[in-house]
LUMTIRO-721015 format. One record per residue: x, z, y of N, C-alpha, C in turn. Coordinates in steps of 0.05 Angstrom, whole numbers, plus 5000, padded with zeros to 4 digits. Layout:
<recs>
XZYXZYXZY...
</recs>
This chain:
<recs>
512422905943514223065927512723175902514423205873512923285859512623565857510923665842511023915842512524025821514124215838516624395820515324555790514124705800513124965777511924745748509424495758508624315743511324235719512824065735515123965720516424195709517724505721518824655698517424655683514424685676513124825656512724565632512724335643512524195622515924115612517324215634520324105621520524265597519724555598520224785573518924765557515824645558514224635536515724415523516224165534517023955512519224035494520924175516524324135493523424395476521124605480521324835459519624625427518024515439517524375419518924035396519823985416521823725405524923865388524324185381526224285358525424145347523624085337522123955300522223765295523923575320524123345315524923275284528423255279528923235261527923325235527323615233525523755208522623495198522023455225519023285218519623025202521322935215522222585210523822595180525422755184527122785151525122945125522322905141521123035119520122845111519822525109518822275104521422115089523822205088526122055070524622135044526421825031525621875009527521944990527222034960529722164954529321914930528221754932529521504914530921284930531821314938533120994964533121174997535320875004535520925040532720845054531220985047528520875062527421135065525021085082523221355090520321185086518521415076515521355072514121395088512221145078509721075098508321335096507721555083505421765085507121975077505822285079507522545072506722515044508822585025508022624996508022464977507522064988508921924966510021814972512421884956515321774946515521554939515321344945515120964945518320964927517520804903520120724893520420484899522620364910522820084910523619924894525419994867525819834842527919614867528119434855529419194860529419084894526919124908526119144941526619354960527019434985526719584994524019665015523019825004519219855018520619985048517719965063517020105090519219985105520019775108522519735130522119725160519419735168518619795190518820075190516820245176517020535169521120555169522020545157524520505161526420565189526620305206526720235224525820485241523820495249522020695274522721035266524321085236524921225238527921285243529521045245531721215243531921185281530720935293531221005313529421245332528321355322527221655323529921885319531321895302532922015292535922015310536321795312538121735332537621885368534822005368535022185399534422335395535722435369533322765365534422885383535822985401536423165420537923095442539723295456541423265477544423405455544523415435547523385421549123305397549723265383550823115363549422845359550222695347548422425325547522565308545022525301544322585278545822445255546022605236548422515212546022315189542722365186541022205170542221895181542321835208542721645221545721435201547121625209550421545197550621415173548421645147548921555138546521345118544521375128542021235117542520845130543420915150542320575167544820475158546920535148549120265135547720175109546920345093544920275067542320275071541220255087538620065098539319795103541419775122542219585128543119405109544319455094545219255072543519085050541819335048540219285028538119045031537419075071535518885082537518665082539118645094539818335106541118185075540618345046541318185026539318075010536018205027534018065013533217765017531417624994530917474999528817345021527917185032527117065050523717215049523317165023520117245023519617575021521717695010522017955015521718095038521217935062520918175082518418105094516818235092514118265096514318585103510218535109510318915119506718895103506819105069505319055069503818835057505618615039504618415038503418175057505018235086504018075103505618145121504418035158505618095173509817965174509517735166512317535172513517625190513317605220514217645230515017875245512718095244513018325250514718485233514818365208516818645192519618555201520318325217522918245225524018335245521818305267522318385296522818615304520618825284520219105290523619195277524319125253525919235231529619135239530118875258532018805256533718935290532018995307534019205327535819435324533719565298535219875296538119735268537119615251539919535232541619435250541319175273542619135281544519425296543919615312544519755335545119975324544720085295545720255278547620205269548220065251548919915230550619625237552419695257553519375268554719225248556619405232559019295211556919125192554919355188553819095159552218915174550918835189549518705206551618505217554018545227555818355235556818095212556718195191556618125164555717955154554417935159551017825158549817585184551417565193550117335221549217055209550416985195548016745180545816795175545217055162543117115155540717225182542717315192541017345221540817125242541916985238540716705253539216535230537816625200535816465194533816605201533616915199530717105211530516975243532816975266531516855287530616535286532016435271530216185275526816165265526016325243523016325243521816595258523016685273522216825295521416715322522816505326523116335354521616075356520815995331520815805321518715625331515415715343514415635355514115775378515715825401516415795431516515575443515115495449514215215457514215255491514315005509513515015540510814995534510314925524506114885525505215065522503615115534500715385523499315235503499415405483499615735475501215795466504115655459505615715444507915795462507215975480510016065502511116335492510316505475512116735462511116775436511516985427511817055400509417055385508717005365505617065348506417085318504817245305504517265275504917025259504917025235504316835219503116925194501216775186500016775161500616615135500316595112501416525088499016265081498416065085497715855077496615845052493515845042491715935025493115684999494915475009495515234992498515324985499615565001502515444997503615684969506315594959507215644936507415974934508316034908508616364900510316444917512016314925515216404940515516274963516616424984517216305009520116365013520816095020524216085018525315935051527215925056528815835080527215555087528015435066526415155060524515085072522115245059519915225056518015365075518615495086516615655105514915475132515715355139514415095163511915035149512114935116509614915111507815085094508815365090507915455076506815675092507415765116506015965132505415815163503015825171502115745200502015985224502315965237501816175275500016065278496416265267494316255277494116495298494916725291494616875311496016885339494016865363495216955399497617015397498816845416501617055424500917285432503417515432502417785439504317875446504617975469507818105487508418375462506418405443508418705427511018505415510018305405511718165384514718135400512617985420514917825439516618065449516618305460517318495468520818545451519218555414521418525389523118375404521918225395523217905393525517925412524918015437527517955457529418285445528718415449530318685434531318625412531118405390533618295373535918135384534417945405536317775411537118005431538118175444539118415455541618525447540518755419541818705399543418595385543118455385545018155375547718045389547318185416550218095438552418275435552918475423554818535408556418605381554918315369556518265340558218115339560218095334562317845332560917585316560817375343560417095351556617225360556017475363553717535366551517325394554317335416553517165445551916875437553516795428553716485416551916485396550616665386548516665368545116735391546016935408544516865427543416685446545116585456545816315475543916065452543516135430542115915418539215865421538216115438535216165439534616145468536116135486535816175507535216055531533615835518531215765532529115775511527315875493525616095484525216315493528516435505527816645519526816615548527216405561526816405586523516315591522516145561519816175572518116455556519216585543518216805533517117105556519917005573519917245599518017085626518016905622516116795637512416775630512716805602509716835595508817095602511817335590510517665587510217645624511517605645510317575666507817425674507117335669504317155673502217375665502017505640500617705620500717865641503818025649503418225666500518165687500517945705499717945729496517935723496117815700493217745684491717995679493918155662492818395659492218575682493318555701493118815722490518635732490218315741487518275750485618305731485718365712482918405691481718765695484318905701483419085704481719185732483319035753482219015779479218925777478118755766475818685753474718805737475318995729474119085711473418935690474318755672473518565655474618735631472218675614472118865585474618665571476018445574477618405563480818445572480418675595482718835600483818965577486518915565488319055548490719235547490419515559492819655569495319645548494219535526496819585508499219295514496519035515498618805519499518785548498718965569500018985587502919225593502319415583504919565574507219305559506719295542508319045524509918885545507418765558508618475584510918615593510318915603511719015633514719135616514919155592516919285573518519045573516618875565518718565564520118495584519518555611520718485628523018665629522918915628525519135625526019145609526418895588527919045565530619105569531618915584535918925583535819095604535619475613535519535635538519525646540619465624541519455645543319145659541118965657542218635673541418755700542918495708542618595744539118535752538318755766535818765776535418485796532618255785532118065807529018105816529218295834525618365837524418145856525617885864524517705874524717375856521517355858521516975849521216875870523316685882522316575907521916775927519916695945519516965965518017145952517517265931515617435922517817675910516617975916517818145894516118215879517618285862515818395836516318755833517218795858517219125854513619225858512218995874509219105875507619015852509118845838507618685799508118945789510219075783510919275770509919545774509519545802507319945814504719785804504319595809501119585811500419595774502119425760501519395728501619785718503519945728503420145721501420355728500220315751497920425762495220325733495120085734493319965713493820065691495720135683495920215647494920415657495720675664494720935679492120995678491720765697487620855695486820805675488520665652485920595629486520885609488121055613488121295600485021395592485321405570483421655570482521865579480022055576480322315582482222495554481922405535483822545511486222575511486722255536491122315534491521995526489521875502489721695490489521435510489721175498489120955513487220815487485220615502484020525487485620315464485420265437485920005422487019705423485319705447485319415459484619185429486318995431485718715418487518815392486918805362488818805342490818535347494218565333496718475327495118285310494618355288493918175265493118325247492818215219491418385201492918305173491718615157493318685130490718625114491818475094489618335077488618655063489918805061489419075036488519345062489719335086489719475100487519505124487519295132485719235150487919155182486019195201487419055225490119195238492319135258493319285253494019255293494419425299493719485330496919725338497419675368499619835380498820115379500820215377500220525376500720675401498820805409499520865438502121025442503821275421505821275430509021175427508720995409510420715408510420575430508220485446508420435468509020495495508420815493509221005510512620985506513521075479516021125485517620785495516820605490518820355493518420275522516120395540516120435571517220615584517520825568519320975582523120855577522920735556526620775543527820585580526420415589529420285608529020515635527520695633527820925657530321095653530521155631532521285622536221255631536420965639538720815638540420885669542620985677543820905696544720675711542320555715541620275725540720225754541020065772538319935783536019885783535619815748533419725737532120065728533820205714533020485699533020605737533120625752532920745776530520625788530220525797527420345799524820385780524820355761523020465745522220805745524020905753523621195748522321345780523721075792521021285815519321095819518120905803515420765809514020985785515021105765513521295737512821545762513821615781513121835791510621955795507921745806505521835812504621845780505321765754503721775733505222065717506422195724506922415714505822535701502922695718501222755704499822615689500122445687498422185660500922275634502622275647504722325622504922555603504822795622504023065608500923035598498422925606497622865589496522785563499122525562499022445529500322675518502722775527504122975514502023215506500023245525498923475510496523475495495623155492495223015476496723115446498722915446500922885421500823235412501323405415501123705413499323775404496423755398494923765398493023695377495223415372494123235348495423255325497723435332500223525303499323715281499823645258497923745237501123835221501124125207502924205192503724015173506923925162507123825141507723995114507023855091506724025063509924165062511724125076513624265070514524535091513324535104513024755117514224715150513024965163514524995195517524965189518424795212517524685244516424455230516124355206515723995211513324005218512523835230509723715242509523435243506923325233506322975240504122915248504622565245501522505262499722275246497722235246496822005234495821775255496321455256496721335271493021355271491421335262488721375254486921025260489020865257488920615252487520635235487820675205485820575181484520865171482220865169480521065159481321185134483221005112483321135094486421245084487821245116490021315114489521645133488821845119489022095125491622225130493022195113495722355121496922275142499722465144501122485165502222035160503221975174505021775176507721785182510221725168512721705178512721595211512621355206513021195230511321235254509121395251507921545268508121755283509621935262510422135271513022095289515221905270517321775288517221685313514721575320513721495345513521645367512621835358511522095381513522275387515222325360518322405365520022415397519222045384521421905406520221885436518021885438516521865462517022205472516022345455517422665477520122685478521922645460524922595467524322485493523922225501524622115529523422185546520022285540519122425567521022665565522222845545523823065557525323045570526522755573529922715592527722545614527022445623525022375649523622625653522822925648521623065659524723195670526423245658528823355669530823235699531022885696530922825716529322895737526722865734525122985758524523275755524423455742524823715755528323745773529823675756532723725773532923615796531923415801530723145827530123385849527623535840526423715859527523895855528224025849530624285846531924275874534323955862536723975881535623925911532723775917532123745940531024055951529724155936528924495947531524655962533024535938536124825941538524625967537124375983538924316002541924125976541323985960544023985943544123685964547123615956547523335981550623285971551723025976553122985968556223095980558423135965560523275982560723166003561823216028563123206053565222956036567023086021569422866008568922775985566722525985566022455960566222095968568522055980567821735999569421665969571421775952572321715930573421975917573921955904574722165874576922295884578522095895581122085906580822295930579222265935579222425970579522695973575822795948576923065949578523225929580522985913582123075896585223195915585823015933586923045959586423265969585023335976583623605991584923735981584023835947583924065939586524065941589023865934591523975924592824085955591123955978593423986005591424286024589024396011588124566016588624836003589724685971589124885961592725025955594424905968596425005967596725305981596125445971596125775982599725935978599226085990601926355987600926425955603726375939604026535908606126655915608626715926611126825918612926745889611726555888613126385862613126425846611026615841610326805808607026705803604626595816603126605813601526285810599526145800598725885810597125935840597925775852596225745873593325745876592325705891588925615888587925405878589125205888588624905880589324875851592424925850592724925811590825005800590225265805587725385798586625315788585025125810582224965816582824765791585424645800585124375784585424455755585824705749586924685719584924795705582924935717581225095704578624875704577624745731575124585734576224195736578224065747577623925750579023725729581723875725582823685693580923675671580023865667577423955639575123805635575023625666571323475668572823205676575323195682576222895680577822785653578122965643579922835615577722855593574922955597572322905579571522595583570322465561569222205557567522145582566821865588565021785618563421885608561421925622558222055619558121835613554721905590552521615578551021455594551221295588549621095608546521155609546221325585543421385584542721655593541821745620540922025626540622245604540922465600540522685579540323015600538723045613539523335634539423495617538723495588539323795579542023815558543323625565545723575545548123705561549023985553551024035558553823935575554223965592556223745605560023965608559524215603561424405604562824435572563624465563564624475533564524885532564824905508565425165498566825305519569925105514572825305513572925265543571425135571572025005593570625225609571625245629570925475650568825375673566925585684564525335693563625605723566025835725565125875746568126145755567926245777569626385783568526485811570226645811569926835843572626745865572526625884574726585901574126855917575827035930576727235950578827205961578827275987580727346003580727396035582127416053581327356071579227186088577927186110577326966117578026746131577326506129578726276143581026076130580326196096582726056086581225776067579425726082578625466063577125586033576425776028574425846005572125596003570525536020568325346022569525076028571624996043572324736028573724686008574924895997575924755965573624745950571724915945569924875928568324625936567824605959566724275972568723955960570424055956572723885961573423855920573224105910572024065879570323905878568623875886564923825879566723515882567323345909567523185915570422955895572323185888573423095867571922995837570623135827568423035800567322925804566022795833563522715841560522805835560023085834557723285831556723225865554323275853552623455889554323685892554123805911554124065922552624175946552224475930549924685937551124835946550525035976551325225986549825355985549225655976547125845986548326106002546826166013548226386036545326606031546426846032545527036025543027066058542826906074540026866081538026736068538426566044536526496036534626696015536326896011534826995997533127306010534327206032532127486056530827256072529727086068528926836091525727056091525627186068521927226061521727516072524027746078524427916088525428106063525628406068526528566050524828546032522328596033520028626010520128365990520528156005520627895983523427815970524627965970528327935963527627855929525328095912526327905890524627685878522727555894521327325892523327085906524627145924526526955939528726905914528727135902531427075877530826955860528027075851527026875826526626575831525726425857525626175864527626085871530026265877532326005876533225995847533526185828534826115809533426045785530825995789529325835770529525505778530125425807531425145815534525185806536325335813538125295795538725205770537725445755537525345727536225055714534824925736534024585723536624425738538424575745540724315763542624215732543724015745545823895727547523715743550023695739552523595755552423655784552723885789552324005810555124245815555624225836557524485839556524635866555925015859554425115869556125365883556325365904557225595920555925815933555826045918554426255940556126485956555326305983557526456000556226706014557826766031556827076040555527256036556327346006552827465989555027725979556327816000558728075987556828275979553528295995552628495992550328465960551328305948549628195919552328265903553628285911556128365881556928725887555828815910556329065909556929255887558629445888558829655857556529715861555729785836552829895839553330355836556230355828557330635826557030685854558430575868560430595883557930785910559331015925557131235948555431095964557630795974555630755999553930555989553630515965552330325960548730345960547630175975544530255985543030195956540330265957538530225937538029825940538529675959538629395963540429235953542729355955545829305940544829345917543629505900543729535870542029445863539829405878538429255859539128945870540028895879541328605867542928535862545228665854546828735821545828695800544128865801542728905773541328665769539228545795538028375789538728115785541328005788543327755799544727695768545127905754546727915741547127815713543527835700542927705678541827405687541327335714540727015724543326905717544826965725547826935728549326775706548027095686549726895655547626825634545626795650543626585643544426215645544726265675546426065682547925985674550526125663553625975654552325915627551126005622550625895590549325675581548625625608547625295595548625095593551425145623553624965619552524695630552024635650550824425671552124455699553024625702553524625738556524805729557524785754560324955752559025095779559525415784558625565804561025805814560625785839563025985856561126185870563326495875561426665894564026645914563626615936566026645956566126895967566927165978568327345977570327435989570427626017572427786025573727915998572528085993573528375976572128305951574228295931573728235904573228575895574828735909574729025894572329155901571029115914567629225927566229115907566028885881564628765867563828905852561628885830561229155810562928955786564129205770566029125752564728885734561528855724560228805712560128575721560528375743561128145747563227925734564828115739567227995720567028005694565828065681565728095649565527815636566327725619566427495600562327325599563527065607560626955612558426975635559527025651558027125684560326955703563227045706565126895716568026885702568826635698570126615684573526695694573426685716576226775742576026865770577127085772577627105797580127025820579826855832581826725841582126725874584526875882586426885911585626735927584826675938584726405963586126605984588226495979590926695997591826396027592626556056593926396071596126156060595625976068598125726069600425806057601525596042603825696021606325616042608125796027611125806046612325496052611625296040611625016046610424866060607924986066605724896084606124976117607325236115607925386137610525316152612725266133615125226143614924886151613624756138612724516149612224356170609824596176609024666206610624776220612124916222614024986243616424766248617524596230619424446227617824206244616124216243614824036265613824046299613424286305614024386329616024466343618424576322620424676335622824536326622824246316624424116305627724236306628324326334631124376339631824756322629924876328630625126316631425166284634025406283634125406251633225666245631925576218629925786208631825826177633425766173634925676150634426016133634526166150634426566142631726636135629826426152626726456144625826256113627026496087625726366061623926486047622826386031619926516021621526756010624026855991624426985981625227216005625527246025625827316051623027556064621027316062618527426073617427596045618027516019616927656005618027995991620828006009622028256003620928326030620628256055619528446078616928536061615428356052612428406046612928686034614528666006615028945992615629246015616729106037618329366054616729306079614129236068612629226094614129156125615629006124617428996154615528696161615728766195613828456203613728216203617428136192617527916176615327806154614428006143612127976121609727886131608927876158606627736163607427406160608527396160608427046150606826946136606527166112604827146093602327116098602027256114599327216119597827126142599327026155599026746169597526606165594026506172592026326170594625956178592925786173594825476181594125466213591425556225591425536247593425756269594025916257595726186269597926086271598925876257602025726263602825766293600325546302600325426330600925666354599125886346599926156359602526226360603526316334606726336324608926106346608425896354609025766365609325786393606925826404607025966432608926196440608926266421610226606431613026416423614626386417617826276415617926096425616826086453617925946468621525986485622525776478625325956482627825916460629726046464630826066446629926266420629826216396628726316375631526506353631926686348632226856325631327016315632527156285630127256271628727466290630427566309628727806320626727786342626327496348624827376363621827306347622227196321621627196309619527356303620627576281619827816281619327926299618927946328617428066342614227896348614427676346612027456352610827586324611527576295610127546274608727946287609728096292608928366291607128286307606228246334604928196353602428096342602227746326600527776318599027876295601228026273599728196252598328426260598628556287597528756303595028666299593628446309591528326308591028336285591328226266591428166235590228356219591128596238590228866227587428976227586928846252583928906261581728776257582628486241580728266231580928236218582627956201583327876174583228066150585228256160586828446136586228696146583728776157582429066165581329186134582929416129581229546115582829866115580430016107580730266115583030476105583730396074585430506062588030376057587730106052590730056056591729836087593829866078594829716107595029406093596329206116595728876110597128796087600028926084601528836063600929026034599629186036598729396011596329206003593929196023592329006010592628815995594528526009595928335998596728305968597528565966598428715943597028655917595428845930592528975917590928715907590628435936589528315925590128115901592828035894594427845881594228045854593928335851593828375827590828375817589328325826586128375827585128065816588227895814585927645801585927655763584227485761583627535729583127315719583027205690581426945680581327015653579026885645578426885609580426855591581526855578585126655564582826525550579526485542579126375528578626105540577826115562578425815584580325645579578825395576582125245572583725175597586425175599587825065630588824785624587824705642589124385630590924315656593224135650595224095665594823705655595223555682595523215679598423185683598922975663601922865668601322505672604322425682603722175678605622065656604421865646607521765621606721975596608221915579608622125543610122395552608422555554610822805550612222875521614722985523615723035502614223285492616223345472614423535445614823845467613123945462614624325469612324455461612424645460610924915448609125155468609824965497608325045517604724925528604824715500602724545512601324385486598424325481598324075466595823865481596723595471595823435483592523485484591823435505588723545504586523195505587123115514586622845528589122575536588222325526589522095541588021875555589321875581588121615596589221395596589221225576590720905578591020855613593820675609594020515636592120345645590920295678589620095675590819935698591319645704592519525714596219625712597319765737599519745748600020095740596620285741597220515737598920645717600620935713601820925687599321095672599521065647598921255625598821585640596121685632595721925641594922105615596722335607596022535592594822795607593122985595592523245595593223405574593523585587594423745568594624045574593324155545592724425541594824635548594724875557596725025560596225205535597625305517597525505497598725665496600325845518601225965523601626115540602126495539600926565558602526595585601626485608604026425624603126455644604126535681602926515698603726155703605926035700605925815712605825605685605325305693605025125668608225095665608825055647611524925632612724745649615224825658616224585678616924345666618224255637619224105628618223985616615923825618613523685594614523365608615623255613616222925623619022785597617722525591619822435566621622465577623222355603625422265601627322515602626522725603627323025598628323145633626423085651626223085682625123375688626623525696625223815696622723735721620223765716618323795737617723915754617524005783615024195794613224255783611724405793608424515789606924265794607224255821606324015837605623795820608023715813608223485800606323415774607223645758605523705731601823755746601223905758598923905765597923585771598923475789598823155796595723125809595123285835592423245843593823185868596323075870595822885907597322675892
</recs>
């Protein structure tokens, strides 16, 4: 197991520092053209060419993760005019540097492509002549099994054209899995452009011995290092093992024949690992190739860092697999990071920006764009892989596990609506409406989650409600609707019971508090219940309240709306007595509603009796019936409060012939009881409580309530469309929709064909 405190501390150091992302990177645009510069300070004109298109490239896809929210807008609008400008140059125009053929292609044509589809789609001729002298010598023979440089031919002409390049530039330099790594990440890229497949499918046996060489490399490299042989290369082995994950998400084949390659892959990653430095750094290894003006030019350790980390990231097999073989190198990881930290030098334009110099060429002192871009992107992704694994260990500390009703969506969507049907008296939403209108319409009518992990990316919106207080009696299903929520979204769910936080005794109560809710606070898609904790919401006014009661009020309180504010988890306190709470709970941003979990609704009950006593008429027993005894306290009114298992009791006693006064004497009999358990309290009686409790609920109006329909609702002024779910197969069209008005019940009449609705119906959670 990893260690918790380790992972918080570096989860906070990274994301406090990866603010500067964007500040640093947009401090390298240039303000003559869609391009960004190779160094801080000169402004590269390009005249008629476009310079740095690698520099280019590595920045915008830097830019593209600056965080866990919006797109960056440099992105939007820089890479359609990057894009254009590249794929309209001429043939000899793309170089890096005066050199480097094939690397300014490989490196430069993923992000236009994956940015920039429209102009890139545009353009597929032109992108199937860059892959053809990309591919071009992939040969079955050794040495020509993946990718290598090319050089410019000391004989050949001023200009290199489509034509002409076969004899005007040679592949003297090694293949090298960085190239090759590109190389397959265009043809990647490339599979969703229109006729993009079929432009792929042209290489693909190049690709098949390409992925077969970067495996060979893999297995070479990890025995060189096993050997210790000075011509061990951690960089072209990172490369190999990237190549192999590049598509994380094709279907995972960790066996050739009888062999897996889940032990090629721990053992290659163990090997990059040890060749770390003590600095953070990795050694050089073998130079790419070389710049006639520049000198040699070599992988950058965190360019390579970040493109081993990117297929962990993925909701995959492949991104799942990778991420717990990265587990034992953790600490290798925080130490490049604190490395990279370390090595950040102020830019001339002031805090937050910060950069780096690749320190490749001696006489390149300054910061570097594409360098800095590099390191960017590498803490970007270690920040969302340190988040997965601190939240990893969190939810295993705090007991999180999957719902009881999570066998489908369906299940504990079911639940909630046939649990959560409570006693309203036909003025109030039930529990389950509730439930569904406040938590579960709001997180199903939001976009799928990304395929790419993000734990610090917001998953609650502004206007959406992310926690509440259920009260009421006991035994009315409080803890499985919230179970039965969890299992509708498909979240974990967390129970805490106010033993965990005395597990350490009285003296350790607020070290027990601080360690659960510092694991809290790293959870995400999680729904969190703390049950039996009446004596943590205590008034803190209130006489009998002990010096233990208040201070964990006081102490609960700022964790609390610490918590809702980050907007990751939706959280419940479950609750006898909402009115024993200190007022200060309920306040805006701590809980967003307090909500009834009242006995079985008058449909649920009469249900049940219609099924045991099939022959008896109850036709006199109507909800509007029990709810005027309730007012006149007469024992008819215990109906109300009637648990679903108390039916069966109710039952026993009318044995016989049944009228109301038979009736009414069974319901008095067992409210006698009722008195002394359920609905015991000192000052009011069962039906004054009842009372008491139905006026005692509350909610934000700033919460949104969302109501599902099926089909087009017509126009009304009770509602606006919040969300649509296209049909899929046979299903109909599903709308959501906002309530904007202030109402205890949703609008009955929202269906085209002008069909007055139920609640029921309009809610639509069975």
């Amino acid at each position: 197991m990893l260690d918790f405190e380790l992972l918080r501390d570096a989860r906070k150091a990274v994301n406090e520092f990866s603010v500067r992302h964007h500040a640093s990177v947009v401090a390298f645009r240039s303000t003559k053209g869609p391009w960004f510069n190779v160094q801080e300070g000169v402004d590269s004109d390009g005249d008629d060419r476009l310079p740095h298109r690698t520099t280019g490239a590595t920045c915008l896809e830097s830019l593209a993760e600056v965080g866990p929210g919006e797109a960056d807008p440099v992105v939007a609008e820089v890479a359609p005019q990057f894009a254009m400008r590249l794929l309209g140059e001429d043939f000899d125009d793309w170089t890096s540097d005066g050199a480097a053929f094939v690397y300014s292609r490989v490196r430069t044509l993923p992000a236009i492509i994956e940015f920039a589809k429209a102009e890139a789609g545009a353009h597929v001729p032109a992108l199937q002549q860059h892959l053809d002298f990309i591919w071009a010598n992939v040969l079955v023979a050794p040495p020509d099994q993946a990718v290598r440089e090319a050089t410019r031919r000391s004989d050949a002409g001023s200009k290199l054209t489509i034509g002409n390049w076969r004899e005007h530039l040679e592949r003297d330099y090694p293949a090298n899995a960085f190239h090759t790594y590109w190389a397959l990440k265009t043809l990647l890229a490339c599979r969703d452009l229109p006729g993009g497949q079929e432009l792929v499918d042209t290489f693909e046996e190049e690709r098949g011995i390409s992925l077969l060489w970067t495996q060979n490399m893999l297995g070479a490299q990890v025995a060189l290092h096993a050997a210790n042989s000075d011509q061990a290369d951690p960089n072209q082995l990172a490369w190999a093992l990237a190549s192999q994950l590049v598509d994380p998400a094709a279907e995972i084949t960790l066996a050739t024949g009888e062999l897996s390659r889940e032990p090629l892959y721990k053992a290659a990653l163990a090997a990059f690992f040890d060749q770390q430095l003590p600095s953070g750094k990795w050694p050089l290894g073998q130079p790419l190739f070389h710049y006639p003006r520049a000198g040699n030019a070599y992988c950058y350790t965190f360019e390579t860092l970040a493109e081993l980390l990117r297929p962990a990231l993925f909701q995959t097999p492949m991104g799942m697999l990778l991420r717990e073989l990265l587990k034992p190198h953790i600490p290798r990881l925080i130490r490049a990071w604190e490395f990279a930290r370390t090595a950040a030098r102020p830019l001339e334009v002031g805090m937050p920006a910060v950069g780096w110099s690749s320190e490749h060429h001696p006489h390149r002192t300054h910061a570097e764009g594409w360098a800095t871009a590099s390191v960017f992107l590498f803490i970007q992704r270690l920040r969302r892989l340190l988040g997965a694994y601190t939240r990893e260990v969190a939810a295993a500390e705090l007991g999180a596990r999957p719902s009881l009703y999570a066998k489908t969506a369906k299940e504990g969507e079911t639940l909630l609506g046939e649990r959560g049907k409570t006693w309203t008296g036909g003025n109030h939403w039930s529990a389950g409406e509730q439930l569904s209108a406040l938590f579960l319409h709001p997180l199903r009518a939001r976009p799928a989650p990304a395929t790419i992990i993000d734990p610090d990316k917001p998953l609650i919106q502004k206007d959406q409600a992310r926690s509440a207080i259920l009260y009421g009696p006991p035994g009315t299903s409080k803890t499985t609707l919230v179970e039965a929520l969890a299992g509708a979204i498909e979240w974990e769910f967390v129970e805490i019971h106010a033993s965990r936080f005395l597990a350490g005794g009285m003296d350790r109560v607020p070290s027990s508090a601080d360690t659960i809710f510092a694991r809290l606070m790293e959870l995400d898609r999680c729904v969190v219940l703390f049950d039996e904790i009446d004596e943590l919401l205590r008034d803190r006014q209130s006489g009998d309240a002990d010096p233990f009661g208040r201070f964990l009020t006081t102490s609960m309180l700022p964790k609390v709306a610490r918590l809702w504010e980050q907007g990751r988890i939706i959280f419940f306190v479950a609750t006898n007595d909402v009115s024993a709470a200190d007022p200060a709970i309920k306040r805006s941003q701590r809980f967003d509603s307090a909500i009834l979990v009242a006995p079985p609704s008058y449909e649920v009950k009469i249900g049940q009796l219609g099924v045991h006593l099939p022959d008896a008429d109850l036709s006199w027993l109507t909800e509007d019936a029990v709810e005027e005894a309730l007012n006149g306290q007469n024992d008819l009114g215990y109906f109300a409060l009637l648990r679903f298992d108390q039916i069966n009791e109710l039952v026993d006693l009318l044995q016989g012939p049944i009228d109301q006064e038979r009736v009414e004497s069974a319901l008095g009999e067992i409210g006698g009881r009722l008195k002394q358990t359920d609905w015991q309290n000192a000052d009011e009686k069962p039906f004054e409580l009842f009372g008491h409790m139905r006026a005692s609920e509350t909610r934000d109006h700033r919460m949104a309530q969302v109501i599902l329909v099926e089909g087009q609702p017509a126009a009304s002024d009770g509602y606006e469309v919040f969300a649509e779910i296209a049909a899929k197969g046979d299903s109909p069209r599903q709308t959501y929709l906002r309530l904007i008005r202030s109402s205890n019940r949703p609008p009955a009449d929202v269906d085209s064909s002008g069909t007055k609705r139920t609640p029921n119906a309009i809610l639509h959670y069975t």
